[in-house]
Every structure is written in structure tokens, then in C-alpha cells.
N, C-alpha and C positions, 0 to 999 in steps of 0.2 A: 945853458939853463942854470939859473940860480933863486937863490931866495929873493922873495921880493921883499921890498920893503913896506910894502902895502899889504898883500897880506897872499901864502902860497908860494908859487913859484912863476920865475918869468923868463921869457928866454929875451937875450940883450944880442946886439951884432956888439963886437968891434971894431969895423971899418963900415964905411959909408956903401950906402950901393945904390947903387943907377935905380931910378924911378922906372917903374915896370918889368922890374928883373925878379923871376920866381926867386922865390927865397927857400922856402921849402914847400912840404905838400899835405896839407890837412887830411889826416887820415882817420878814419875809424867805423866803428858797425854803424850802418846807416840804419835808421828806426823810427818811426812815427812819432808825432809831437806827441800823442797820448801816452803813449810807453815812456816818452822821456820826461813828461813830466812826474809821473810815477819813481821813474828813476832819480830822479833829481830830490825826491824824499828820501827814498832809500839812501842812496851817498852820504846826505846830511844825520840821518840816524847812525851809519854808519861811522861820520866823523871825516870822512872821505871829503877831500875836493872835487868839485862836478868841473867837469870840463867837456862841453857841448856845442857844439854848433848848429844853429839853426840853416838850412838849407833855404828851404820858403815855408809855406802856412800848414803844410804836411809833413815834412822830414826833415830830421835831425840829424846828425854826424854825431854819436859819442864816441867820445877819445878818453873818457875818463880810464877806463879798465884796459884796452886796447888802441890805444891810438899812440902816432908817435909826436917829437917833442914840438910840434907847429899847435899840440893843445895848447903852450905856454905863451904863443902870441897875441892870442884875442884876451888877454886878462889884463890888457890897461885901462884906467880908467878913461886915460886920454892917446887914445892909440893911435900912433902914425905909422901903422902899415895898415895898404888898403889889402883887401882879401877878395880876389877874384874867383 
């Protein structure tokens, strides 16, 4: 995990790895889309980076306060890791 150059932080491999190989594991308090978009104000008042994942049309994963560093993967703008 490092600074992006885009903007936050990103996590980068240095070697290649096999298509379909976990990479690591998206972790955090799972929470309803309502709370988290709530939250997602809060952060930005705060000055904080949101780091969220959406699950389906009801819940959320946030990693922002508790999650570990697989937050750093879903923040490209052109990402090539798929996320199972």
C-alpha cells in the first residue's frame, strides 16, 4: 500500500499473478446502503477517505474505519482486479 498518484492511497502487487488467484480478502462492518450513505457524508466532513463496498442493492462493506488493506484495491479508476 502506497500513495496514489491519483488521489489517497493504493495497494500495487509487485509480481504477476495467475488469473483467479485470491489476492487478499475485503474486509469490514457490513451495513445497509442507508447508513452508508450517511456515512459517506460523515467521512467527507470529517476530511477522511470513504472506502466502501457495495455488496448488492442493500448492503455495504465499510473498510473505511475498520477494514483491512483490500480497501486499497477498488480505488482505480481503471481496475484490473476482478473482485469476487
Amino acid at each position: 500500500v502506497r500513495r496514489s498518484q491519483i488521489e489517497g492511497w493504493g495497494a500495487y502487487l509487485t509480481e504477476a499473478v495467475p488469473a483467479d488467484e485470491l489476492l487478499i480478502e475485503y474486509v469490514g462492518e457490513v451495513i445497509r446502503l442507508k447508513l452508508a450513505d450517511l456515512r459517506e457524508l460523515k467521512y467527507d466532513r470529517m476530511g477522511l477517505g470513504c472506502y466502501m463496498f457495495r455488496v448488492d442493492d442493500e448492503w455495504v462493506v465499510d473498510a473505511t474505519l475498520k477494514g483491512g488493506a483490500a480497501r486499497f484495491i477498488n480505488h482505480s479508476c481503471d481496475p484490473n482486479v476482478r473482485i469476487a
